[in-house]
matplotlib code that plots the C-alpha trace (Angstrom):
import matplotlib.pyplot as plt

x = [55.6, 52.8, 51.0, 53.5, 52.9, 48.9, 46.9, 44.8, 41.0, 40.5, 42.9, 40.4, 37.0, 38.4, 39.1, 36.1, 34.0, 36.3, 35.5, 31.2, 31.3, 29.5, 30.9, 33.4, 30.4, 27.7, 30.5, 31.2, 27.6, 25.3, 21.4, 19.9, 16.4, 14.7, 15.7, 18.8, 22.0, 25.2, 27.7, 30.4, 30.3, 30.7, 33.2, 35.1, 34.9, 35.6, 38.7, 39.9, 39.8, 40.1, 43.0, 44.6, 44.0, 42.8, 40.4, 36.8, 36.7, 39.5, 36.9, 33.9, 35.4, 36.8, 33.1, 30.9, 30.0, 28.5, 29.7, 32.4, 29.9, 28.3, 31.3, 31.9, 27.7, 28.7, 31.9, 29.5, 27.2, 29.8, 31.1, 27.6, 27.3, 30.4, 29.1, 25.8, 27.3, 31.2, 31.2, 31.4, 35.2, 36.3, 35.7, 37.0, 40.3, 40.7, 40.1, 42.7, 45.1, 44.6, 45.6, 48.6, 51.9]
y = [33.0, 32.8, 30.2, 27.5, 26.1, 26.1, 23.5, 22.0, 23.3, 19.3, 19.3, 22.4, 20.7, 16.9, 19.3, 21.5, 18.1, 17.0, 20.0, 20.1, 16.3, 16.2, 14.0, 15.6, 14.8, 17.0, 19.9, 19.1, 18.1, 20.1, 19.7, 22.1, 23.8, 26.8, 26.3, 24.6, 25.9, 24.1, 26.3, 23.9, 24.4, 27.9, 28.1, 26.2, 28.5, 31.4, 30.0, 29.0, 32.4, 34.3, 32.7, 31.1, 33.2, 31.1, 32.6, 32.6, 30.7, 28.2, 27.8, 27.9, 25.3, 22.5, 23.3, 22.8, 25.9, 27.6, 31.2, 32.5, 34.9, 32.2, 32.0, 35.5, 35.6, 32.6, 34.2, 37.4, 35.6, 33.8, 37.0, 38.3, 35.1, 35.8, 39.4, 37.3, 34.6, 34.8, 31.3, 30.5, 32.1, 29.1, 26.5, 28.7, 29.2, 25.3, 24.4, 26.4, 25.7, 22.2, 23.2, 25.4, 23.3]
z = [-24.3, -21.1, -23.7, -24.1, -20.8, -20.7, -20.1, -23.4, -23.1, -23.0, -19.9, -18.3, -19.5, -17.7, -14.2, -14.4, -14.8, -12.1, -9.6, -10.7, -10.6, -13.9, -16.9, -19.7, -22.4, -20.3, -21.2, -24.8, -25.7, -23.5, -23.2, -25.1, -24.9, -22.4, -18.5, -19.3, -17.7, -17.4, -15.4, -15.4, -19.4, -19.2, -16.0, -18.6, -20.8, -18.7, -17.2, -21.2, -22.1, -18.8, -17.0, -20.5, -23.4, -25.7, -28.1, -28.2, -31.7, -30.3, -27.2, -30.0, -32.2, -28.9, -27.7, -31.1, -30.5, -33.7, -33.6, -31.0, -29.9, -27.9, -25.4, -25.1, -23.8, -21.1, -20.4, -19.3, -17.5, -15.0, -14.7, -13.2, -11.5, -10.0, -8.4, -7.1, -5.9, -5.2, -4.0, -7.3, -7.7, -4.7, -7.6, -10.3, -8.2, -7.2, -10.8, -11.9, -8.6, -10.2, -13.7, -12.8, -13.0]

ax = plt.figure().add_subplot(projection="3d")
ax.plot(x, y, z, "-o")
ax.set_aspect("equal")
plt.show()
């Protein structure tokens, strides 16, 4: 019942690129190779699975994300980056102020 009125992951990647001010595509088709983070990819993730349930292969698969075990590792680091550096939880919450109807 709590799932019928989430927001699509599309509708949570087009706010987190929003709230980062990167563009929807740097989420959906990161950079790839040693050095490269993308945080707003994975606060997209986290917030998909955290604050909306959606499963790690539903996140995997809207993602192109190989093997679900991918998001859980990104979901765990934006958890750690959270203890570091709790600033991060002011643009977690406004992205998901912005999502909640």
């Amino acid at each position: 019942d709590r799932f019928i009125s989430r927001p699509s992951i599309s509708s949570i990647i087009e706010t987190t690129s929003n709230e980062f001010g990167v563009s929807e595509d740097s989420i959906l088709y990161p950079k790839k190779g040693r050095g490269m983070t993308n945080t707003a990819r994975k606060v997209a993730m986290y917030i998909a699975h955290r604050k909306y349930g959606y499963l790690l292969s539903e996140i995997a698969l809207a993602l192109q994300i190989k093997h679900y075990g991918g998001v859980a590792s990104a979901i765990s680091l934006i958890n750690e980056k959270i203890e570091k550096m709790p600033e991060i939880l002011i643009q977690i919450n406004s992205i998901m102020k912005r999502l909640d109807p």
